[in-house]
C-alpha positions as CSV (number, residue, x, y, z in Angstrom):
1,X,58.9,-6.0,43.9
2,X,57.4,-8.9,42.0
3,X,54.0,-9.2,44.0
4,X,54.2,-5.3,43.6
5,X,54.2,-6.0,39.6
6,X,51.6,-8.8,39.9
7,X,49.4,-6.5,41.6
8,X,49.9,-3.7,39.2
9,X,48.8,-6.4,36.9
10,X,45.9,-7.7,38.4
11,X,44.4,-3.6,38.9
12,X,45.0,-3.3,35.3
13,X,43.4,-5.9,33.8
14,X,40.8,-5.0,36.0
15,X,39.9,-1.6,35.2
16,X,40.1,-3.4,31.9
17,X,37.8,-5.9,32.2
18,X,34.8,-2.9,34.2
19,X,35.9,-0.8,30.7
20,X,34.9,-3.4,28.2
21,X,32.4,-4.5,30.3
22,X,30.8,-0.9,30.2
23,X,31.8,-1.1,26.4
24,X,29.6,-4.1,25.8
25,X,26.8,-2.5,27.8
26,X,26.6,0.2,26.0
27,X,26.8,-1.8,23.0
28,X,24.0,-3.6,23.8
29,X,21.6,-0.6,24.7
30,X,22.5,0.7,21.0
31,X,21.8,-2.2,20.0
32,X,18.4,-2.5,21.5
33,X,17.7,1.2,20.5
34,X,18.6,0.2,16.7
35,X,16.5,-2.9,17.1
36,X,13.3,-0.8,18.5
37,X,14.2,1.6,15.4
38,X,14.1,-1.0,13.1
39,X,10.9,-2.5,14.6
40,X,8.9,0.7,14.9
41,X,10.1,1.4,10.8
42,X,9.1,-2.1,9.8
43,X,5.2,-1.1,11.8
44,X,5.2,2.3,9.9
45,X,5.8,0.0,6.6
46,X,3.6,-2.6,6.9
47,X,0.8,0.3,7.9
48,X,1.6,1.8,4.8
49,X,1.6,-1.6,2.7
50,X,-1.8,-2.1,4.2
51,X,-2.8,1.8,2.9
52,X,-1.6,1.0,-0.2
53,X,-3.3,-2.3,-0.7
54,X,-6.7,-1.1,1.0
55,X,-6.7,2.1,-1.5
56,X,-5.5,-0.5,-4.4
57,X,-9.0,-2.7,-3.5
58,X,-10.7,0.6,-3.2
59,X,-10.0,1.9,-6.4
60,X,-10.3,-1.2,-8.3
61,X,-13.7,-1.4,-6.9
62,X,-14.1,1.7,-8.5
63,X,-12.9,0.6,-11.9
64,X,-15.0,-2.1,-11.6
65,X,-18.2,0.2,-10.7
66,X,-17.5,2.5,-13.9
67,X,-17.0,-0.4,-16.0
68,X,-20.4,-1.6,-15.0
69,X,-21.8,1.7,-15.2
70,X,-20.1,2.0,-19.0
71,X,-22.1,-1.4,-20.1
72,X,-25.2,-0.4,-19.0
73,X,-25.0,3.1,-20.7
74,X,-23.8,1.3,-23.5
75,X,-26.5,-1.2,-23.7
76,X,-29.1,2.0,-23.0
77,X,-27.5,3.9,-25.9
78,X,-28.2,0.9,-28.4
79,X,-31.6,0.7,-27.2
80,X,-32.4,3.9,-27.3
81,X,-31.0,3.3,-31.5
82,X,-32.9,0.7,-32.1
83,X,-35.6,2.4,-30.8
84,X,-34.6,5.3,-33.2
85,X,-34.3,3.3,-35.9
86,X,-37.7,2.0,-35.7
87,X,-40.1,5.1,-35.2
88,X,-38.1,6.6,-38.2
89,X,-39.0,3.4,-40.6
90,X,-42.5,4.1,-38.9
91,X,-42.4,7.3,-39.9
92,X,-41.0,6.4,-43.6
93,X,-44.0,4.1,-43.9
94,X,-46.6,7.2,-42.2
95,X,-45.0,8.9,-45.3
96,X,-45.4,6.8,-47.7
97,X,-49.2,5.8,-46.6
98,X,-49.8,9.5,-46.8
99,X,-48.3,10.1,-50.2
100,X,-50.3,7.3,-51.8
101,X,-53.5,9.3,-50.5
């Protein structure tokens, strides 16, 4: 009766240590599959990090292109004034040459 008892035992503890063996299997394939998740979400990130910072350089560049452009139109505009400013004293003195003959 005993070594009956001690048998029952021994098939119990067993089929319990091939269940949490199976348990810990499967916990480690869900763990690999969150791992791979969490790998393949930190690639899609860092791709989008690196869109973000390549469109960031690309519109800076821009900014940096219109400012340029802005100076130069700026500097064109005061030329073109002083140049303004200088054929109408011209004219003034055409004016005044004339009105003294």
């Amino acid at each position: 009766e005993r070594r009956r008892e001690v048998v029952q035992q021994l098939e119990d503890k067993g089929r319990e240590v091939a269940r949490l063996e199976s348990e810990a299997s499967r916990l480690r394939e869900d763990h690999s599959k969150e791992l791979l998740k969490a790998r393949n979400a930190g690639r899609e990130e860092q791709k989008a990090a690196d869109h973000a910072r390549e469109e960031l350089c690309r519109c800076q560049d821009s900014c940096r292109d219109k400012a340029a452009e802005h100076a130069l139109l700026q500097e064109r505009a005061e030329d073109l004034m002083r140049q303004l400013s200088t054929m109408e004293n011209e004219v003034s003195s055409y004016r005044t040459l004339l009105d003294r003959e």
